[in-house]
C-alpha positions as CSV (number, residue, x, y, z in Angstrom):
1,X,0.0,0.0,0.0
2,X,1.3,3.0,-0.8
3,X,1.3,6.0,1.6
4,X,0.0,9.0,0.2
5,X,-1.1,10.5,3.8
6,X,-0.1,11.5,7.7
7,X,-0.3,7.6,7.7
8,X,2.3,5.2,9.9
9,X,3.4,4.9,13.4
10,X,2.0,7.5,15.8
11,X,4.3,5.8,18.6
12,X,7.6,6.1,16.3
13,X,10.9,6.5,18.4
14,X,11.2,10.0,20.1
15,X,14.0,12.6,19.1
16,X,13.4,15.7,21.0
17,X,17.0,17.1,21.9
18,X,19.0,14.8,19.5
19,X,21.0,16.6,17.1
20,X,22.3,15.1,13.7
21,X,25.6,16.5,12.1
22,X,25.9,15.6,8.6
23,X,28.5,16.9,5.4
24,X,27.2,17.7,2.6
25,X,29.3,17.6,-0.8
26,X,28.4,16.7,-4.2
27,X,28.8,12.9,-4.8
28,X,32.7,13.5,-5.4
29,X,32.9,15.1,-2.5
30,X,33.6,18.7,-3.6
31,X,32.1,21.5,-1.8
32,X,31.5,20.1,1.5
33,X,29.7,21.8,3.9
34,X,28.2,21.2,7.4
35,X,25.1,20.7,8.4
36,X,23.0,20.2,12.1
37,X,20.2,19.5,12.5
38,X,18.6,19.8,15.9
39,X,15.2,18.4,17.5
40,X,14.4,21.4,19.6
41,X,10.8,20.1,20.3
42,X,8.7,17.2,19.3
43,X,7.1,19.1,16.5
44,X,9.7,22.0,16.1
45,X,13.4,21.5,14.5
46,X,15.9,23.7,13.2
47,X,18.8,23.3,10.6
48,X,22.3,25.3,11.0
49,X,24.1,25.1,7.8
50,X,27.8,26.4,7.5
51,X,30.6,25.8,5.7
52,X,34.3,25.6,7.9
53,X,35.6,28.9,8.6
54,X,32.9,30.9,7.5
55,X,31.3,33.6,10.2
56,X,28.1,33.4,8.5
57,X,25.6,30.1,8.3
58,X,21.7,29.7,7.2
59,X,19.1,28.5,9.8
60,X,16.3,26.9,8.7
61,X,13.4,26.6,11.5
62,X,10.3,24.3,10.8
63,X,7.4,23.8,13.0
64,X,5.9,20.1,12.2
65,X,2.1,19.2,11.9
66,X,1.3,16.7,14.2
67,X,-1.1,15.2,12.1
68,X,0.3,15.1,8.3
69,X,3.8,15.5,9.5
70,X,4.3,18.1,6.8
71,X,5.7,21.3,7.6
72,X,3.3,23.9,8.9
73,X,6.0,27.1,9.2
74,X,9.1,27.3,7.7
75,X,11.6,30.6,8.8
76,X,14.9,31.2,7.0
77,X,17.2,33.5,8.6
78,X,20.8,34.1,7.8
79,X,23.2,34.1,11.3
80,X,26.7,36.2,11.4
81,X,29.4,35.3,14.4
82,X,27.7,38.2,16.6
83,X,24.6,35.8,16.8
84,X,22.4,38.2,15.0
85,X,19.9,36.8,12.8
86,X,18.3,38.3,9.5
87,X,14.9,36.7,8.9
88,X,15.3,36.0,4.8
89,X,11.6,34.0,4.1
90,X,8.7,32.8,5.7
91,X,6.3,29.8,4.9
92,X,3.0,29.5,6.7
93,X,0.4,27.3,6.1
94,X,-3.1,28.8,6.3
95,X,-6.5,26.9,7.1
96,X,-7.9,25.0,3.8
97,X,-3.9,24.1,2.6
98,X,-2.9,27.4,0.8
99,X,0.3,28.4,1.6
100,X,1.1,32.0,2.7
101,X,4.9,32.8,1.4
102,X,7.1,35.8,2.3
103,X,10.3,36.3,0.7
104,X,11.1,40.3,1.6
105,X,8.6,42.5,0.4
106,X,7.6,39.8,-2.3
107,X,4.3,37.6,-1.3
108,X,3.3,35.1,-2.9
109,X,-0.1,32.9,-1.6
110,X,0.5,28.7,-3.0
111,X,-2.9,27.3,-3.6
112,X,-3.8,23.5,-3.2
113,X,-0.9,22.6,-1.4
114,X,-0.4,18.4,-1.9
115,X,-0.9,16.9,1.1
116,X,2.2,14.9,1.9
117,X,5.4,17.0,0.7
118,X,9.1,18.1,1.9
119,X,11.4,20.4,0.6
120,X,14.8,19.0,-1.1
121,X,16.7,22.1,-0.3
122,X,16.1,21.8,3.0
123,X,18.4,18.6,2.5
124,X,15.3,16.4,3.3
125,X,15.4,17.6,7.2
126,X,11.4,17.4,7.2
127,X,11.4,13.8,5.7
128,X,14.1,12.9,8.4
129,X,11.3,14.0,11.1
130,X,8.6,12.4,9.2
131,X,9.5,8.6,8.5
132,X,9.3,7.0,11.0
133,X,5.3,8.1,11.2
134,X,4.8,7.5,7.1
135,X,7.0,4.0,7.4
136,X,4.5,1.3,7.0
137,X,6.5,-1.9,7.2
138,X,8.9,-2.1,3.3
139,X,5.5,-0.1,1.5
140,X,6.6,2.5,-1.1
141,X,6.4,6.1,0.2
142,X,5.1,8.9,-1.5
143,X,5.3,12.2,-1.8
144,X,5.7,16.1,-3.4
145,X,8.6,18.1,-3.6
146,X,8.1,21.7,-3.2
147,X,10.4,25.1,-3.3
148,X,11.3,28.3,-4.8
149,X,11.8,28.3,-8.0
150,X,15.0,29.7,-8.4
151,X,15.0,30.4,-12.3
152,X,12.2,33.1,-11.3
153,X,13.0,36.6,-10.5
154,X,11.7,37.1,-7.4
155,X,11.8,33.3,-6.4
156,X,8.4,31.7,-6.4
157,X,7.7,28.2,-4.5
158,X,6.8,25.6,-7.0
159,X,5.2,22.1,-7.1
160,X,7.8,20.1,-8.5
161,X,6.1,17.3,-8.3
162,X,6.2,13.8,-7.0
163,X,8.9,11.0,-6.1
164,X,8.6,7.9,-4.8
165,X,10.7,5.9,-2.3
166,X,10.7,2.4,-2.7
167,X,12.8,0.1,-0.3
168,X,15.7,-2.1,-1.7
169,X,16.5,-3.8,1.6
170,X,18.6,-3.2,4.9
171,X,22.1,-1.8,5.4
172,X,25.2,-2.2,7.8
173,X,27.4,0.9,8.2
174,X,29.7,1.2,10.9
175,X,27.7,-0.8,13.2
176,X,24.2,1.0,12.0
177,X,21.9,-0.9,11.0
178,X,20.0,1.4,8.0
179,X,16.9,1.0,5.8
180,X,17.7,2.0,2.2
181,X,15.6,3.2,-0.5
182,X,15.6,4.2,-4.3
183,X,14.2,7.8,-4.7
184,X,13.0,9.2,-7.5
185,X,10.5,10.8,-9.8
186,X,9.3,14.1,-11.8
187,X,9.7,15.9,-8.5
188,X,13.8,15.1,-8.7
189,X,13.4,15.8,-12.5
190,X,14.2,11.9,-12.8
191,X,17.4,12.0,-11.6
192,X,17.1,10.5,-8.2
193,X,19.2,8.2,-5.9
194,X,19.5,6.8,-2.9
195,X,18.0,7.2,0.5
196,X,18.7,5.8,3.8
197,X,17.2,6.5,7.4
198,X,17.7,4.5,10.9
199,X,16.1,1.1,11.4
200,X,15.6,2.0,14.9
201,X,14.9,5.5,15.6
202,X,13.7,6.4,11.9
203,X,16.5,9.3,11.5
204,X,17.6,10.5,8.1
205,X,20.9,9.0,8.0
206,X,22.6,10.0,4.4
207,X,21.6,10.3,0.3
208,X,23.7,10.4,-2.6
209,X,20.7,12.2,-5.3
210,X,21.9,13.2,-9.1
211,X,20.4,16.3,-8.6
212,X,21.9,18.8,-6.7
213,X,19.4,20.8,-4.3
214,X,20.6,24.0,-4.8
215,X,23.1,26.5,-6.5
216,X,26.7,25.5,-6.4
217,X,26.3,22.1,-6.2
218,X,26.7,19.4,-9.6
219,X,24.8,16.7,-7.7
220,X,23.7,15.9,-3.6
221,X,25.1,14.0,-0.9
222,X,24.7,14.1,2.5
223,X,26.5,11.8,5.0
224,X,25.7,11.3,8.9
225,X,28.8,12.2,11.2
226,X,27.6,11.9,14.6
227,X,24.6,11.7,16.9
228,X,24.1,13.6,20.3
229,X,22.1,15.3,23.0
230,X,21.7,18.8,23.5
231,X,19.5,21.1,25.6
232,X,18.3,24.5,24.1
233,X,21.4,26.1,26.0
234,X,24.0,23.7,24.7
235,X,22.8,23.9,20.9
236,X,23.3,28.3,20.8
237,X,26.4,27.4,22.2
238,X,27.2,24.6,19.4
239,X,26.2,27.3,17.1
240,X,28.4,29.9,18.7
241,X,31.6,27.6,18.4
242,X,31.0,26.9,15.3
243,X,31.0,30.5,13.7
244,X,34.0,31.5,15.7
245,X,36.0,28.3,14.9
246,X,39.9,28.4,13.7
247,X,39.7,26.7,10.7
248,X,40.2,27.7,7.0
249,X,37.6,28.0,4.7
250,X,37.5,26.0,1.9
């Protein structure tokens, strides 16, 4: 059966104050970059994206539906080394599944929203929250893929349209045992990959997709470094070190 809804596991494996740190690179493994991605609440999580040496990062805040497990707000801000934020774009969804959109002075209102869909550019971080509640067992998983259209000018969000995860069986990686699947469809322009989450706790764990998810990038891979615990204090303070870290940028 394929899962086209909220359906799944309403008593999945809880994550609230875990935090994932991935790279990201394309499949050569050019252009890598980091990427956290914290759990602050059971239906609220928040992406830091920066590259080594950089004083500048991208947040990414989304507030989850309960219910579909889709995204409900979205909030892109940009962060400097000072900790101040700059609020870039806003996403809200409004009763009735329009979509209210905020990118500046530019609004834009998204009519008939699908109603299962996550965002690629957001490296899949909503789909990470939402498995293990859509996983039903080795059933194919469905769903949209929405963002800004970047070839507009100002960027509109866009249906891109759907893909379709179908499992090809279970994985060993260092220990972690790891449920793979083939992604792909018109909403990756048919140039998928592979996808792979946590057998037990149903966490994104790392893709390798021919399309790259955004500007700068020939193709996409992202690959889990570590797992941990953090409070709310102890993640601004990851954030901190990060931006004021004595590395070189690449």
């Amino acid at each position: 059966m394929l899962c086209l809804t909220g359906c799944g596991d309403d008593t999945a494996p809880e994550l609230t104050q875990k935090v994932l740190i991935y790279e990201k690179s394309n499949w050569d493994g050019s252009n890598k970059g980091q990427i956290a991605v914290y759990f602050e609440e059971a239906t609220k999580l928040e992406s830091f994206k920066w590259h080594k040496g950089n004083n500048q990062a991208t947040i990414v805040r989304a507030w989850m539906d309960s219910s579909s497990h889709t995204v409900r707000r979205f909030e892109a801000l940009r962060v400097d080394a000072t900790g101040n934020e700059n609020l870039s774009a806003v996403l809200e969804t409004q009763p009735g599944g329009s979509m209210d959109i905020r990118l500046g002075d530019h609004r834009q209102e998204f009519q008939n929203a699908p109603s299962q869909w996550h965002s690629y550019d957001f490296d899949f971080a909503s789909l990470g929250y939402a498995f293990r509640f859509l996983r039903q067992g080795t059933d194919p998983i469905v769903f949209h893929i929405l963002d800004l259209d970047l070839s507009e000018s100002p960027p509109v969000l866009r249906d891109f349209g759907n893909v379709e995860m179908t499992f090809q069986g279970e994985e060993n990686l260092k220990g972690r045992k790891l449920l793979a699947y083939r992604i792909d469809g018109i909403g990756l322009d048919n140039r998928g990959g592979t996808i792979r989450f946590d057998k037990e706790e149903g966490y994104l764990h790392s893709f390798e997709i021919q399309k790259p998810d955004e500007p700068g990038y020939d193709s996409g891979k992202l690959v889990l470094q570590s797992v941990t615990s953090m409070n709310k204090a102890e993640w601004r303070n990851f954030k901190y070190r990060q931006l004021h870290a004595d590395t070189v940028s690449h």
